[in-house]
C-alpha positions in Angstrom: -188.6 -126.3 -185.2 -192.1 -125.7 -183.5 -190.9 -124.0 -179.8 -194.4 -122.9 -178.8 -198.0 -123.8 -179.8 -201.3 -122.0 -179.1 -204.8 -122.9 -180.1 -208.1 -124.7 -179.5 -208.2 -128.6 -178.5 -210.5 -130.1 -181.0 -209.6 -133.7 -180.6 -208.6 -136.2 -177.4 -206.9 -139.6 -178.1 -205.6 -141.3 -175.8 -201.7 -139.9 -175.5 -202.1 -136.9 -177.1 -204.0 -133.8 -178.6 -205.0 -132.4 -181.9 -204.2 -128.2 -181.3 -206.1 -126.2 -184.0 -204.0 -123.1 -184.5 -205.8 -120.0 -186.1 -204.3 -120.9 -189.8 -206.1 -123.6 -190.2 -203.5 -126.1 -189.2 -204.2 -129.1 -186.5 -201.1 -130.2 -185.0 -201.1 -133.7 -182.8 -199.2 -133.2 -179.9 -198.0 -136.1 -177.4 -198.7 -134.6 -174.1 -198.8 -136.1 -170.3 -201.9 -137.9 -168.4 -202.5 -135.0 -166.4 -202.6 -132.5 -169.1 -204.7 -135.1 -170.6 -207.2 -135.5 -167.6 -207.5 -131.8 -167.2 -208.1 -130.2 -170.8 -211.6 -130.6 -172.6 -212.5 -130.4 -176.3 -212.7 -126.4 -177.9 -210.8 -125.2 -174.6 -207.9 -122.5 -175.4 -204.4 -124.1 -175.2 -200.8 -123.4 -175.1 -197.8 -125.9 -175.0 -193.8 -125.8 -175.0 -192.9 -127.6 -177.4 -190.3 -130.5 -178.7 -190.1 -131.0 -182.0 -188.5 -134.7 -182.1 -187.3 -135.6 -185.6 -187.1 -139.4 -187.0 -185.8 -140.6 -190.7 -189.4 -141.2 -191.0 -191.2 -139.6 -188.0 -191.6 -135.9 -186.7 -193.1 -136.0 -183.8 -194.5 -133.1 -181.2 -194.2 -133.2 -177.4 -196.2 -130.6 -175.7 -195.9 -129.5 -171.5 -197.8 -127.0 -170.0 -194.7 -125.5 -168.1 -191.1 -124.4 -169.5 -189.8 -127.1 -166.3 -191.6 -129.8 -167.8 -190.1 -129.3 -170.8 -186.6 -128.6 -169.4 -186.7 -131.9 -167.7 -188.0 -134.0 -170.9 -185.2 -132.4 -173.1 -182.2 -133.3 -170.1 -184.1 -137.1 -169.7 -183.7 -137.6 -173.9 -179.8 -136.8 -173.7 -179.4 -139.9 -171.1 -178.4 -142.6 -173.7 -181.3 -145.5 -174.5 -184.1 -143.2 -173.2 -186.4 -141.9 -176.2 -189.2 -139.3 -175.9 -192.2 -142.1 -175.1 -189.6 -143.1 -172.4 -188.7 -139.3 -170.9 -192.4 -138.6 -171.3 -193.6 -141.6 -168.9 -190.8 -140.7 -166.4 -192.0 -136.9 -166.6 -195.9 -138.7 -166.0 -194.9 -140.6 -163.4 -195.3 -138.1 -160.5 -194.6 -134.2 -159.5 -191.6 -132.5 -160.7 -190.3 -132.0 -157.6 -189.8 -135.6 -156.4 -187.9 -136.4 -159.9 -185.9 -134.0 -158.8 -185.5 -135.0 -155.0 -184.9 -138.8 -155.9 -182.0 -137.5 -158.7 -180.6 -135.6 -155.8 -180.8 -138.3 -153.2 -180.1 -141.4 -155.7 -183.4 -142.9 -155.7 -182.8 -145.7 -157.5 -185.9 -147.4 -156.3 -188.3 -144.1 -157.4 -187.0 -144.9 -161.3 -187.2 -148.8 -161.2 -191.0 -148.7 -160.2 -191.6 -147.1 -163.7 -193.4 -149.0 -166.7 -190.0 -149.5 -168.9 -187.5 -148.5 -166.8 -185.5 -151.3 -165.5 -182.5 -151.2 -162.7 -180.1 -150.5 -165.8 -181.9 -147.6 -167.6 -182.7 -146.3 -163.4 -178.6 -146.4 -162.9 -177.8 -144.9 -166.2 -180.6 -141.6 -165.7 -179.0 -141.2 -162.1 -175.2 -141.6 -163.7 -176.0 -139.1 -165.9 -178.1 -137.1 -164.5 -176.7 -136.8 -160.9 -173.9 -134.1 -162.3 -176.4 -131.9 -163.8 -178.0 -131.4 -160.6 -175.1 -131.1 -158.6 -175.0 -134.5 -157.1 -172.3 -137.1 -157.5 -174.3 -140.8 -158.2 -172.6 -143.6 -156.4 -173.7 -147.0 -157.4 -172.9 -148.6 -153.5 -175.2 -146.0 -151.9 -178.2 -146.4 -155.2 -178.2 -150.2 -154.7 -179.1 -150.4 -151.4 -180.8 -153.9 -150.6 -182.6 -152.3 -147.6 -184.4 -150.1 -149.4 -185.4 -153.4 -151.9 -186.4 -155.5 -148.6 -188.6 -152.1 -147.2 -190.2 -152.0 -150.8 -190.9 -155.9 -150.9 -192.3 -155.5 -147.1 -194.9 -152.6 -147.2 -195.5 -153.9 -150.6 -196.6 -157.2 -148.9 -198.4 -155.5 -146.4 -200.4 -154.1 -149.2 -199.8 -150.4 -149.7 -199.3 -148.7 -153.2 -195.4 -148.6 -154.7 -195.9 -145.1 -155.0 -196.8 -144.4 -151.6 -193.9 -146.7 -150.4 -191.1 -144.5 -152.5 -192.5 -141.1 -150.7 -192.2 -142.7 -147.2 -189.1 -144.5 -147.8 -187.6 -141.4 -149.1 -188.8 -139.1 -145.6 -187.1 -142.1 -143.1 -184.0 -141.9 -141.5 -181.1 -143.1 -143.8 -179.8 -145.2 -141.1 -181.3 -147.8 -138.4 -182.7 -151.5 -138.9 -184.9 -152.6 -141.2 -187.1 -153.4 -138.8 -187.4 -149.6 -137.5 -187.4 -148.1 -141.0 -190.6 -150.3 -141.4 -192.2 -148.6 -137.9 -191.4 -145.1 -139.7 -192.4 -146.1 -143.0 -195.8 -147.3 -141.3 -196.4 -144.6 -139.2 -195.7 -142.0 -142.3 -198.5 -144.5 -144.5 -200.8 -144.3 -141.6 -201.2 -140.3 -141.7 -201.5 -140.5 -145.5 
């Protein structure tokens, strides 16, 4: 099993990288958007790596932190999410509010995801909520105020992703009428 890899980029597609180590050997690595966005061609590289093995596919993952990497192995033991799946939820933002919205049961954060429904968003906080010390309850997750604040700043035209950081600073409790003021005045300083 490949743990680490370090060489030169030599190719860009358009999910991954082709590493040229110093035998000789290039190695295409799956990789994230920003890691993507922020590496050129003949630039020096080093990944942690996943080695993920198929009947009839081995495939490499590569992140440019031991966290990252951390986070993509924990995401693959939650059952019906495969690498492709664990590396778009890694993409999807900053470590740090995965981590926040396992801790406060974001359901909404996980179900704004390309290919991660309500189901697969319940099943990574079920499963995920007692590794980071957190006990998941499905009442609190499904919360149809938070779907109604989503649907109305959504309306009003703002970004999902800037809804989910705002709707995760407001007060838990109050009217949806005043966790729309907050959410608005928290959108208006972005």
């Amino acid at each position: 099993m490949i743990g680490k890899l370090t060489g030169t980029i030599s190719d860009h597609f358009s999910d991954s990288l082709v590493v040229d180590t110093v035998s000789g050997v290039g190695y295409q690595v799956f990789v994230s958007k920003e890691t993507l966005l922020t590496t050129k061609d003949d630039s020096p590289i080093t990944l942690y790596i996943h080695t993920h093995v198929r009947e009839s596919e081995l495939s490499l993952y590569g992140f440019s932190s031991k966290n990252e990497l951390m986070l993509f192995t924990i995401l693959l033991d939650v059952s019906g999410i495969g690498p492709k799946s664990a590396l778009a939820i890694v993409n999807h933002g900053p470590i740090e509010d995965l981590y926040t919205a396992i801790q406060k049961q974001n359901l909404a954060y996980f179900s704004t995801m390309k290919g991660v429904g309500t189901k697969t968003a319940q099943k990574i906080l079920l499963e995920l909520s007692s590794k980071f010390g957190t006990h998941f309850s499905l009442d609190d997750a499904m919360n149809p105020v938070a779907d109604e604040l989503t649907e109305a700043l959504t309306n009003l035209g703002f970004q999902k992703s800037e809804i989910i950081k705002a709707i995760q600073k407001v007060k838990p409790t109050g009217t949806l009428e005043e966790k729309i003021a907050q959410c608005l005045q928290l959108l208006a300083r972005a």
